[in-house]
C-alpha positions in Angstrom: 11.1 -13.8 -5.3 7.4 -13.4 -4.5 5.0 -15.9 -5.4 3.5 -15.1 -9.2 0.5 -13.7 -9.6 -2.0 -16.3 -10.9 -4.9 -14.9 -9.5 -5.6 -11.7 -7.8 -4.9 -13.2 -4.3 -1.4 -13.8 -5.4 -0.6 -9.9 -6.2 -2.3 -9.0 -2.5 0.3 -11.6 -0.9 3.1 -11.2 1.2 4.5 -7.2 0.2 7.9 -6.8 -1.6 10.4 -3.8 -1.5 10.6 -3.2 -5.2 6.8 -3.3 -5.9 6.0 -1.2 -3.3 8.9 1.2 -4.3 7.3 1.6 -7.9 4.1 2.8 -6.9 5.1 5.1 -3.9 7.9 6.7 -6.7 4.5 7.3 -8.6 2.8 9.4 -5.7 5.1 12.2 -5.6 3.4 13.2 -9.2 -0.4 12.6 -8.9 -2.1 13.5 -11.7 -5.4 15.1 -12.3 -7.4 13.0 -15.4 -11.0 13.0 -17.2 -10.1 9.8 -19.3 -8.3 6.1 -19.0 -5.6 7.5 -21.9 -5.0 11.1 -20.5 -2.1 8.9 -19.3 0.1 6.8 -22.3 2.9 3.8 -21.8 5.7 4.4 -19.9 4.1 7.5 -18.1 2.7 5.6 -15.9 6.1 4.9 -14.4 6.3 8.5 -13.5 2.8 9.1 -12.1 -0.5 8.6 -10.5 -3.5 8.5 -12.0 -7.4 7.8 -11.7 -9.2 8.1 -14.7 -12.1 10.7 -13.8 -10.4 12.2 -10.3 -9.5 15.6 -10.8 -9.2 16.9 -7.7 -5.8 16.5 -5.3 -7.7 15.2 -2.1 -9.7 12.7 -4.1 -6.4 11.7 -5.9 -4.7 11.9 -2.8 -7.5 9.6 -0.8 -7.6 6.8 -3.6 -3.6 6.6 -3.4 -3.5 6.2 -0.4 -6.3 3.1 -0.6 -4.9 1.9 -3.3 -1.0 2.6 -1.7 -2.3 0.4 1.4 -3.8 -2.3 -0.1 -0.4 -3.1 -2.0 2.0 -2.2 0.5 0.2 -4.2 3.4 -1.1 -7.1 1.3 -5.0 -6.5 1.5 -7.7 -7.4 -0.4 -10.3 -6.5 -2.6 -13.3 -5.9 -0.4 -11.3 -4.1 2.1 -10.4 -1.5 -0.8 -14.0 -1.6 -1.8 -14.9 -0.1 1.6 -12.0 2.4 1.6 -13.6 3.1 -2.3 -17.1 3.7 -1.2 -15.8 6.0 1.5 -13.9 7.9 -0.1 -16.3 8.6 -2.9 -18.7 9.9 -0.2 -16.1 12.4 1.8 -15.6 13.8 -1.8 -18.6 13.8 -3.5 -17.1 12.2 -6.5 -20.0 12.0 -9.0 -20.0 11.1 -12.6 -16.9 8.2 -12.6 -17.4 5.1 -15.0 -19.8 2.4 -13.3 -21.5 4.8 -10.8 -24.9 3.7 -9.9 -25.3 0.4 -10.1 -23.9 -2.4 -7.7 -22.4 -4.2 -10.9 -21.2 -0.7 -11.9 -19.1 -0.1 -9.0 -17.9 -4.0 -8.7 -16.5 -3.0 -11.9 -14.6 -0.1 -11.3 -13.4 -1.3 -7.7 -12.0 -4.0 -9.5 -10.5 -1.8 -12.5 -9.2 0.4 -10.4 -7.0 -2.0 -7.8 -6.5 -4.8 -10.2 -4.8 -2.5 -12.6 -2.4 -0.6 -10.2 -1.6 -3.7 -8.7 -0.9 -6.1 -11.4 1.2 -2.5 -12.9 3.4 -2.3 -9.9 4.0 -6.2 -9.2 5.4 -6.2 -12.9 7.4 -3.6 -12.3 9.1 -4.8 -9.1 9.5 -8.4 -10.8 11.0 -6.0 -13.8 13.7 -5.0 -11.6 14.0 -8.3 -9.9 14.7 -10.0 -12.9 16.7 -7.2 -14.3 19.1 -7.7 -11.2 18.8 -11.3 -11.2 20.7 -12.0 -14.4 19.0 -14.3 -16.0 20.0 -15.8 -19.4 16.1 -16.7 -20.3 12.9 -15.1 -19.2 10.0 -17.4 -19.1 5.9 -15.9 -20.4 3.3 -17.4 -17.9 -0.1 -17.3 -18.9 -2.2 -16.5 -15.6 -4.6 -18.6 -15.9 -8.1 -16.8 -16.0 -10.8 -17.9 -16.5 -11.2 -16.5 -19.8 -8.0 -16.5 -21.5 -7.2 -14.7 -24.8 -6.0 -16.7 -27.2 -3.0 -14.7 -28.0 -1.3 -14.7 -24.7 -2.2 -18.1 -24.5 -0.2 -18.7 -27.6 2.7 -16.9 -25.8 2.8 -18.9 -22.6 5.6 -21.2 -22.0 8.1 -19.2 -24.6 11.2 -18.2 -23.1 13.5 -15.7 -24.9 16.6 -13.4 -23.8 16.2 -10.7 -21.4 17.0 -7.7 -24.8 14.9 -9.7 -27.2 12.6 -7.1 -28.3 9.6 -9.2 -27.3 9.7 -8.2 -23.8 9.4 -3.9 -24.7 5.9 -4.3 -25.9 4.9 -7.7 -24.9 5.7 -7.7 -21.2 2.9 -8.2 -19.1 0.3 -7.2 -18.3 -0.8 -6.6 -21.4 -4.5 -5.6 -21.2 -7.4 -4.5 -19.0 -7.0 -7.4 -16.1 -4.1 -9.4 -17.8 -2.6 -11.6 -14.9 0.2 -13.2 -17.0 3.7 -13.2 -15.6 7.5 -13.5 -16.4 9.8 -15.4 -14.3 13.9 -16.1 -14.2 15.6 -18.7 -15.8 19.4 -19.6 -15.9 19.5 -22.8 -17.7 17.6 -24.7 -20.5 16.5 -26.7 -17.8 15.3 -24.0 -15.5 13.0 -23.2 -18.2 11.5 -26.5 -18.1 11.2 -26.7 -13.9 9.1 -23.4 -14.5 6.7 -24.7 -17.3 8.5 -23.1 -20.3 9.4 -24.9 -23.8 12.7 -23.8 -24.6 11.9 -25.7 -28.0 8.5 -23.1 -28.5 8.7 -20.6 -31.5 7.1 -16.8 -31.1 3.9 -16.9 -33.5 4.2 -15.4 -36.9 2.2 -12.8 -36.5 3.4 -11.1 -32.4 4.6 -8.0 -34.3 1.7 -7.4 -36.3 -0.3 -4.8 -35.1 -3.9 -3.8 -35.1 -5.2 -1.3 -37.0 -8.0 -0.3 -34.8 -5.7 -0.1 -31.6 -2.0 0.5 -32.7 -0.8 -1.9 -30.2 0.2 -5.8 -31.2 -2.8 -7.8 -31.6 -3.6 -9.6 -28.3 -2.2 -6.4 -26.9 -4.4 -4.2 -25.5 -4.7 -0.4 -26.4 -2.0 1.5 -24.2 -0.8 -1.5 -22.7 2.2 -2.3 -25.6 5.1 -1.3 -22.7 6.6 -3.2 -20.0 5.4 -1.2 -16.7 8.9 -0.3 -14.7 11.3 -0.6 -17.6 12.3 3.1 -17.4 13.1 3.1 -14.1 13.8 -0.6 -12.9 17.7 0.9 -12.1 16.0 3.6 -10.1 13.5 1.1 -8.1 16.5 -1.9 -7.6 18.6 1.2 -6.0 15.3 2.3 -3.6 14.5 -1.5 -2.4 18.1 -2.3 -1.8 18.2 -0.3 1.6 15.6 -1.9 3.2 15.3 -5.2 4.7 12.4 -7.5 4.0 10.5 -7.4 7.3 6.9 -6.6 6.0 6.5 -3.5 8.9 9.2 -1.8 7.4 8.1 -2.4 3.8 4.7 -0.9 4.9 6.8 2.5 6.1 9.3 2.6 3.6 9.9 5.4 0.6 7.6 7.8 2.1 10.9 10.0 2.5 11.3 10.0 -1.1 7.9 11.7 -1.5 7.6 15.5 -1.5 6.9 16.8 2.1 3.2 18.1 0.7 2.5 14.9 -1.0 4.2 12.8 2.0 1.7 15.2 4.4 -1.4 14.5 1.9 -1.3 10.6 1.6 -0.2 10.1 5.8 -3.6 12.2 6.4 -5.3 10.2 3.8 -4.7 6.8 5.1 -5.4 7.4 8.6 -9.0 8.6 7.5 -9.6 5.3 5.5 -11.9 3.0 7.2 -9.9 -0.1 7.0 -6.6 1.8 9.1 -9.6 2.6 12.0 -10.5 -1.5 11.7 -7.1 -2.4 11.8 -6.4 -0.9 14.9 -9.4 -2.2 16.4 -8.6 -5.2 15.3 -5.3 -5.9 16.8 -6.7 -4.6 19.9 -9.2 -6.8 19.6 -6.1 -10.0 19.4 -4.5 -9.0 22.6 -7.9 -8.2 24.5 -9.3 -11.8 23.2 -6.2 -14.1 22.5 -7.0 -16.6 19.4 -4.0 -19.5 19.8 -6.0 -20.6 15.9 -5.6 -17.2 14.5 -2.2 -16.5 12.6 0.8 -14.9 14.8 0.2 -11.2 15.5 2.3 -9.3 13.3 5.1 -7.4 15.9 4.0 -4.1 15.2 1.0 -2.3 13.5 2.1 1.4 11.4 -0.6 4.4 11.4 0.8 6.3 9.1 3.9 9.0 8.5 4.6 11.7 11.0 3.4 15.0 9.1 6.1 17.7 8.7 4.1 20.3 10.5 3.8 17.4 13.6 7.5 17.2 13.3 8.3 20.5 13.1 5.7 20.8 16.5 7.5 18.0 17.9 10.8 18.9 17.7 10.1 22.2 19.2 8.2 20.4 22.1 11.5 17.7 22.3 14.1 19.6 20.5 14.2 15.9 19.1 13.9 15.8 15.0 11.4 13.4 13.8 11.2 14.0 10.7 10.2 10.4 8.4 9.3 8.8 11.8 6.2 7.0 11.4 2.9 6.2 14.2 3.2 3.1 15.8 1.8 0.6 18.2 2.6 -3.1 19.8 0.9 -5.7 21.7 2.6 -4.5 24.6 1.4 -1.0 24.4 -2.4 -2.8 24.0 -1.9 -5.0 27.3 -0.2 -1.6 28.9 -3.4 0.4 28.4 -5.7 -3.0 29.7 -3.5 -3.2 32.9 -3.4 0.2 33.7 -6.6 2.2 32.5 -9.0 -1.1 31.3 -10.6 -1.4 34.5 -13.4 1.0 33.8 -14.4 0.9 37.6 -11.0 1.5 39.0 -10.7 4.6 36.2 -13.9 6.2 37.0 -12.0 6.6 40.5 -9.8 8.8 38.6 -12.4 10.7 36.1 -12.2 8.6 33.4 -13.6 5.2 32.2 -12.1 2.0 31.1 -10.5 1.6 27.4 -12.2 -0.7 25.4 -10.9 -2.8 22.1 -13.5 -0.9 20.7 -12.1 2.6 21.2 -8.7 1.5 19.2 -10.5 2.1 16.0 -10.6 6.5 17.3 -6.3 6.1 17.8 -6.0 7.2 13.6 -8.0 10.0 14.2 -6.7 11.5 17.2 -2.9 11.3 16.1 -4.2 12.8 12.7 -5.9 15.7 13.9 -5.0 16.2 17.7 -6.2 19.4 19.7 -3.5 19.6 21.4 -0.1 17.8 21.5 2.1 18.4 24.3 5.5 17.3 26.3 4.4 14.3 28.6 7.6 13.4 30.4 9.7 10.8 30.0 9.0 6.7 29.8 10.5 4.3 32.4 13.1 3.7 29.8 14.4 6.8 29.3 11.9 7.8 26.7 10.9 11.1 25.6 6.8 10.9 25.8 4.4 13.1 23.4 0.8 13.3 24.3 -1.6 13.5 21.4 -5.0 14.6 23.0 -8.6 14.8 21.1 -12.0 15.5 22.0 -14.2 13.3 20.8 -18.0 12.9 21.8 -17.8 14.6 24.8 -14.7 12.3 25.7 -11.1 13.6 25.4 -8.7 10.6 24.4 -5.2 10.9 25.1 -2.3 8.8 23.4 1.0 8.9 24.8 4.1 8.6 22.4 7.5 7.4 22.8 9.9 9.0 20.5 11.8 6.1 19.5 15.1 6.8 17.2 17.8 5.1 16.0 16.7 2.1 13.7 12.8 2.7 14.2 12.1 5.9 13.9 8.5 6.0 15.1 6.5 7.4 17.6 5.6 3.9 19.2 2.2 4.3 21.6 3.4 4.0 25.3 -0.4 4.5 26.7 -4.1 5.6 26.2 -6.5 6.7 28.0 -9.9 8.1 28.5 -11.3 11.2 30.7 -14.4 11.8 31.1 -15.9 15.0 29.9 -13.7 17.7 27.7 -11.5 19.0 30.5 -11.3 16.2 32.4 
């Protein structure tokens, strides 16, 4: 099982199946909202929301943010950039916390903390559900400020149906980080910091007047995120494998083509997925033996149905839930053949940079053209995406690959120089 969640670096760790299968289940019903509570309980298992975005490409723009910074493991400040774009493309105006630096820390934080720690306890939820455990163990998360009544909670270990766990599964407030973990034995309990000997206070049913919920509980928050469909989600995470590219691709299939369509566009216009590609450019341009292993392939993003559809009639190949991709060995392809700017202005164009990575998003989003480009020296089918950009037209060359995958994996780039070439 993942690591817990003690801090909010330990949600945006390594990806697993069933968290990221919660929330993607979520984006194929995104719904538009003018308050926090438009939204109550177990809804939230059945949809997307941001309180104060009412419009389907803003909603679609922040789920896709929010989608990547879960699925791929990112962090905060990475999703404040995405944020702060994304408000801009839409003119968003009037959300809770705009205009003021503090104000938008806030909300940033709100925002991601909330679907995050959601979706993590929803995927543990079905872990746990399919783990059969005989005790489930509360964890206090450890902030900085804790509230007294889910410290008074931590370390109490009941049975998977006591009816503790259907309002008092966490998280149970605005930025809650307390977790429940597995236990088989009396003495499992104790190896995970449990008291098998503590009692429930007195008072955990009690509820507040003012909020409706158990005290310590905040309003809205008495349900365990994922219980209604923790069947559903185990079923989803169990055909996939664990290795964290194919996490990052996975359930998009399960989306409605429109929404599928929506969210692929969305995430290849967020800043970060331009960085990223520049960024593992920039790792096979300027080798790092101290940096971490390059991960073995780098997504951009679902195939759109109408690209399919074009591509199949291009190919007569359907490609339909294939995904973007790229490899360090298309990166040292495109420096060994068109990097040498001198040798390419021989052949009217100029020398790819890391730095022109970061435009690959963009031109496989919203190509001018995409045509048939041959065939690879393996046999390959090749589809050229081709976009004019500052005067520049940039070409990526695709190789449909099928069979276990399904992605259109970047063969080669390259540059000409002016918009014919």
């Amino acid at each position: 099982m993942p690591q817990h969640p003690s801090s909010l670096s330990g949600v945006f760790g390594k990806p697993f199946a069933e968290q990221v299968a919660f929330f993607r289940r979520k984006l194929g019903r995104q719904v538009p909202t003018r308050r926090w509570d438009d939204l109550q309980g177990a809804a939230h298992d059945d949809a997307f929301m941001v309180a104060g975005a009412a419009k389907a490409d803003l909603l679609s723009d922040l789920a896709a943010a929010i989608d990547k910074a879960i699925a791929e493991g990112r962090g905060i400040e990475e999703f404040r950039r995405d944020f702060r774009a994304i408000v801009a493309k839409n003119g968003w105006t009037g959300w809770a916390g705009e205009g003021s630096v503090k104000g938008e820390a806030w909300r940033v934080g709100v925002i991601l903390r909330t679907n995050a720690y959601t979706s993590y306890a929803a995927g543990r939820l079905a872990q746990l559900r399919q783990g059969n455990f005989a005790y489930w163990v509360y964890r206090h998360g450890g902030s900085l400020e804790p509230r007294p009544a889910h410290l008074s909670w931590n370390g109490w270990a009941g049975p998977p149906s006591h009816p503790f766990w259907i309002t008092h599964y966490p998280p149970s407030d605005w930025g809650c980080s307390c977790y429940v973990v597995g236990a088989r034995t009396l003495a499992g309990v104790r190896r995970l910091g449990g008291d098998p000997d503590k009692a429930l206070p007195a008072n955990w049913q009690q509820r507040d007047p003012k909020t409706g919920a158990p005290v310590g509980i905040g309003k809205g928050w008495d349900y365990a995120p994922g219980a209604s469909v923790a069947p559903i989600i185990s079923a989803m995470a169990n055909k996939i494998g664990a290795w964290d590219y194919q996490i990052a691709k996975a359930f998009m299939g399960d989306l409605p083509d429109a929404q599928a369509d929506a969210l692929a566009n969305s995430y290849r216009a967020l800043p970060s997925t331009k960085d990223d590609a520049r960024r593992y450019a920039e790792r096979v341009y300027e080798p790092n033996p101290d940096l971490p292993e390059l991960a073995p392939m780098r997504t951009m993003g679902r195939v759109t149905s109408d690209q399919a559809g074009e591509i199949e009639q291009l190919t007569g190949l359907p490609v339909g839930g294939y995904d973007f991709s790229f490899d360090p060995s298309a990166v040292r392809h495109v420096i060994r053949f068109h990097g040498d700017d001198a040798a390419e202005r021989l052949r009217g164009q100029r020398g790819v940079t890391s730095a022109d990575w970061a435009r690959l998003p963009l031109v496989l989003a919203h190509p001018d053209q995409v045509r048939a480009s041959g065939t690879s020296d393996m046999g390959e089918q090749l589809i050229a995406f081709e976009r004019v950009i500052g005067g520049e037209t940039f070409v990526a060359e695709m190789a449909i690959r099928g069979a276990k995958r399904r992605t259109l994996a970047l063969k080669t780039m390259y540059i000409r120089i002016g918009k014919k070439g």
